[in-house]
N, C-alpha and C positions, 0 to 999 in steps of 0.2 A: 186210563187209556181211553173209558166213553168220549172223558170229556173234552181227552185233545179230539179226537173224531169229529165229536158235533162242533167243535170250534174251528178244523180246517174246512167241512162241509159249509157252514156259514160264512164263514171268510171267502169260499170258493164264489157262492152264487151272490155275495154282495160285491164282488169285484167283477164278478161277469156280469152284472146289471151296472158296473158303474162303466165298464168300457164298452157296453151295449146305447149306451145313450150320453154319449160327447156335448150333445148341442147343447149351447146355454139358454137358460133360461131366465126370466124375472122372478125373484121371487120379491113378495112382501111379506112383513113382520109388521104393526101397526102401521107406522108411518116410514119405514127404514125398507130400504129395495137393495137388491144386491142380484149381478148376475154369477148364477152357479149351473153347470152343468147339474141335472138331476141326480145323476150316479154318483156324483163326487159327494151332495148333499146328502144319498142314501148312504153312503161308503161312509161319510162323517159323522152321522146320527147313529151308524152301526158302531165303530171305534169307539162314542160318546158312551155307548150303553153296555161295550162291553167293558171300559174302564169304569166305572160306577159300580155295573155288578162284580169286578173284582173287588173292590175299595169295599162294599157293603161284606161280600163273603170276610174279606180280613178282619174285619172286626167282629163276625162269629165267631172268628178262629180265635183269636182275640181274648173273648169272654169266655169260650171253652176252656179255653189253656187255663185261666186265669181260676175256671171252679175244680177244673183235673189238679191243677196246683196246691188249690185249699184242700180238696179232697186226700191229696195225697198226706198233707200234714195232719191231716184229721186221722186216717188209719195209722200214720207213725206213732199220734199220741195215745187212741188207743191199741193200739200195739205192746206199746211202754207201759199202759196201764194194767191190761193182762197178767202182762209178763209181773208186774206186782202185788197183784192180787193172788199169782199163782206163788212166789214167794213169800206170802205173809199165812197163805196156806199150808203150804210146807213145812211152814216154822211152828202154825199150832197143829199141822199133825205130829211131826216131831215132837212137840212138846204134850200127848196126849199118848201117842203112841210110835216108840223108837223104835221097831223095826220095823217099819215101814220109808219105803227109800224116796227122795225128794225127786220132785219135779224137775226135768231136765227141760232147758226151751230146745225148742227145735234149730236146726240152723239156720241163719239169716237167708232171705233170697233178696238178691240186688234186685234193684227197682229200676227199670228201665227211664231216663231222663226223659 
């Protein structure tokens, strides 16, 4: 919710500076001239950098998903392994001493995707 906030507040005052100043201007790049209204240049270099920092954020998201992913098969396996160790446990208290009752696993909890 911040972030829609500071992105309508921005979008606010880069469209009230672009339709605050109509008149065009000269602009130059080395040797390349072009006339652009300032606001519309400011309005486009704002557009330019708020697509970039999404495209940058995405591929955070990206690489997070991607270690929450491995992470997640890492706790499955040792999960699995546990759960066999507590079994082979069971087997030599069993076989050391019978009345004592085996290990129960707990019940699963689903893992949210």
């Amino acid at each position: 919710m911040v972030r829609l906030l500071v992105i309508v507040v921005f979008l606010v005052v880069l469209i009230t500076f672009a339709l605050s100043n109509p008149d065009p201007q000269s602009l130059w790049v080395v040797s390349y001239g072009w006339q652009f209204s300032v606001g519309m240049l400011v309005l486009g270099v704002g557009a330019a950098s708020f697509l970039l920092g999404g495209f940058v954020m995405f591929i955070g998201e990206v690489k997070q998903r991607s270690r929450a992913r491995k992470a997640e098969q890492q706790v499955r396996a040792l999960e699995s392994q546990v759960l066999d160790l507590h079994q082979r446990l069971d087997r030599l208290t069993l076989a050391t001493d019978p009345s004592r009752a085996p290990y129960e696993a707990p019940a699963a909890m689903p893992v949210a995707p």
